[in-house]
C-alpha positions in Angstrom: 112.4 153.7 180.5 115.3 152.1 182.6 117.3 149.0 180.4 116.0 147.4 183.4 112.4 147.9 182.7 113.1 147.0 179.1 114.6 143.6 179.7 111.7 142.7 181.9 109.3 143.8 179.5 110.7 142.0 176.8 111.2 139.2 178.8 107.4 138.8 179.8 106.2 139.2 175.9 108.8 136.4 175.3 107.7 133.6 178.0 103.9 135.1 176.8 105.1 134.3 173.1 106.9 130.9 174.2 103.8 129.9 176.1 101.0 130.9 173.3 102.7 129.3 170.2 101.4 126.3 171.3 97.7 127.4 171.5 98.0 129.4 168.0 99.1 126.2 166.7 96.9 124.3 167.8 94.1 126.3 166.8 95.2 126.5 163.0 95.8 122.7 162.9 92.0 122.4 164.6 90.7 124.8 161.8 92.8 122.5 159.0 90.9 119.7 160.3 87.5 121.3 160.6 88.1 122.5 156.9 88.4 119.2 155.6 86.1 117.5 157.3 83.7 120.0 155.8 85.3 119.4 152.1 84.9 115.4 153.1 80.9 116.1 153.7 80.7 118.2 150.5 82.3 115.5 148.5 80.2 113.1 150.3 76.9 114.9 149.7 78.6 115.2 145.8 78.9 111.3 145.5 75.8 110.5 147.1 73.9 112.9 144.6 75.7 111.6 141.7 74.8 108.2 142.0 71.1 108.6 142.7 71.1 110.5 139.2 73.0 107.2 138.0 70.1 105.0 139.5 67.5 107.2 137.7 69.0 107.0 134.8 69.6 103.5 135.3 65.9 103.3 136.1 64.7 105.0 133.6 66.3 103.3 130.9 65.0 99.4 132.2 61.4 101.5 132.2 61.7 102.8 128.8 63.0 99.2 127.7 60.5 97.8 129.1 57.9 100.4 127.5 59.1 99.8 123.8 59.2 95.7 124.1 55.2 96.5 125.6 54.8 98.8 122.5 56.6 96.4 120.2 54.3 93.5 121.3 51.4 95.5 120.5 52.1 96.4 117.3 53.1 93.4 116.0 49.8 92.3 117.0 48.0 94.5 115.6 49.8 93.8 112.2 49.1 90.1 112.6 45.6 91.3 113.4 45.1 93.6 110.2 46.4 90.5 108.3 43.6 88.2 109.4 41.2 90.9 109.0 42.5 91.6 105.7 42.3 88.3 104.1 37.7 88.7 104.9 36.4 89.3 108.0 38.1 87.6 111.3 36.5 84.3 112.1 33.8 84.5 115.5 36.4 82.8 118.2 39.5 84.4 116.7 39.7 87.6 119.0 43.0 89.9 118.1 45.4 89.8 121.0 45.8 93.2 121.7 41.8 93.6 122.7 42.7 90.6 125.5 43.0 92.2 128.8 46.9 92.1 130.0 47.5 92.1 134.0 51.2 93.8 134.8 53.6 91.4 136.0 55.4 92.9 139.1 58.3 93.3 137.8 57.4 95.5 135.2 55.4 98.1 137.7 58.1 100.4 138.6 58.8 100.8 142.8 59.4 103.8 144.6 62.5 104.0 146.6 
């Protein structure tokens, strides 16, 4: 090869060089982007999953509050109960208050989301 050919040859890959640089960047700052918009969904999905366990949990605990005053109620009425039954038999109109039927309030029957 002539020094002539050389130049010119070198000279093309450098205008190609000069005129892709642009493109190469671009496409790595395009894949930076993509990248962290796929991180900012993963967090996302992260967040969102964490706090519907927090809800549960939140849920859960007003439901099991709510089950233990229910449970505490009853007991104590039975106690009061087994007092007046202990004393001689219960008089006729005096029914124990756990045999009375209870209706659920709406707010304590738990909603699905």
């Amino acid at each position: 090869m002539s020094a002539d050919v050389t130049t010119v040859v070198i000279a093309i890959l450098g205008a190609i060089g000069t005129l892709s640089s642009p493109l190469l960047t671009q496409r790595i700052a395009d894949r930076a982007k993509r990248q962290e918009f796929e991180f900012e969904i993963q967090r996302r999905r992260a967040d969102q999953i964490e706090d519907d366990r927090r809800s549960a949990i939140q849920e859960r605990r007003a439901i099991y509050a709510k089950l233990n005053t229910t449970a505490r109620r009853y007991e104590q009425a039975i106690y009061q109960y087994l007092r007046v039954i202990s004393n001689g038999p219960a008089p006729p109109g005096r029914r124990p208050s756990w045999s009375r039927p209870v209706r659920p309030s709406a707010s304590s029957i738990p909603m699905p989301r």
